[in-house]
C-alpha positions, 0 to 999 in steps of 0.5 A: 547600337547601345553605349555604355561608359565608366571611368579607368584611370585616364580612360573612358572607357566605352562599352559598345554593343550591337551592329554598326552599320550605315544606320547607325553610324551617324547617330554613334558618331555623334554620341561619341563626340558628345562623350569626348567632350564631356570628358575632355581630359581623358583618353578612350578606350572602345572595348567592342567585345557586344559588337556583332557587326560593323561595315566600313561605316562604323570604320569611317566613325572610328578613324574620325574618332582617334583624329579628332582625339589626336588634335587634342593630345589625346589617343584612342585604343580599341579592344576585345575585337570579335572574330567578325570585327577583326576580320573588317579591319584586316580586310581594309588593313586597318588593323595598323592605324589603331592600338588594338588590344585583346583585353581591357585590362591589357589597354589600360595598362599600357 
């Protein structure tokens, strides 16, 4: 999974792309938390548009996600969800835990 960033007002912005499975999972996690971090100040925004895949355990990397998030005020909106992606998150009904957006420009601006 590759992982790229930039900076949008009170956001990180976080370009994710390829698969997100059991794998991978661990090493996003933490990539992720490094990032949160660094950036201590800042909501996220993931914007999963290059997301080809993702099983119950890129699901898991992102409620761990958006907690550890909310204890420091701050919040987590996913975007650009593929047809593929969407469907994982409305099987495990998912879909209402998150702020879910169909674009970056429409995350931001709320």
């Amino acid at each position: 999974m590759s992982m790229k960033t930039r900076e949008v007002e009170q956001y990180l912005v976080v370009y994710l792309a390829g698969r997100m499975d059991v794998h991978l999972a661990s090493e996003t996690e933490s990539q992720l938390n490094d990032l949160i971090r660094e950036h201590s100040g800042k909501s996220v925004i993931l914007n999963l548009e290059d997301v080809e895949y993702m099983s119950s355990s890129g699901l898991r990397v992102f409620v761990s996600l958006m907690r550890t998030l909310k204890e420091s005020g701050r919040s987590l909106k996913l975007c650009n969800l593929s047809p593929a992606v969407r469907k994982v998150f409305e099987v495990v009904e998912l879909m209402d835990m998150f702020e879910v957006y169909e674009s970056e420009e429409e995350a931001v601006a709320t």
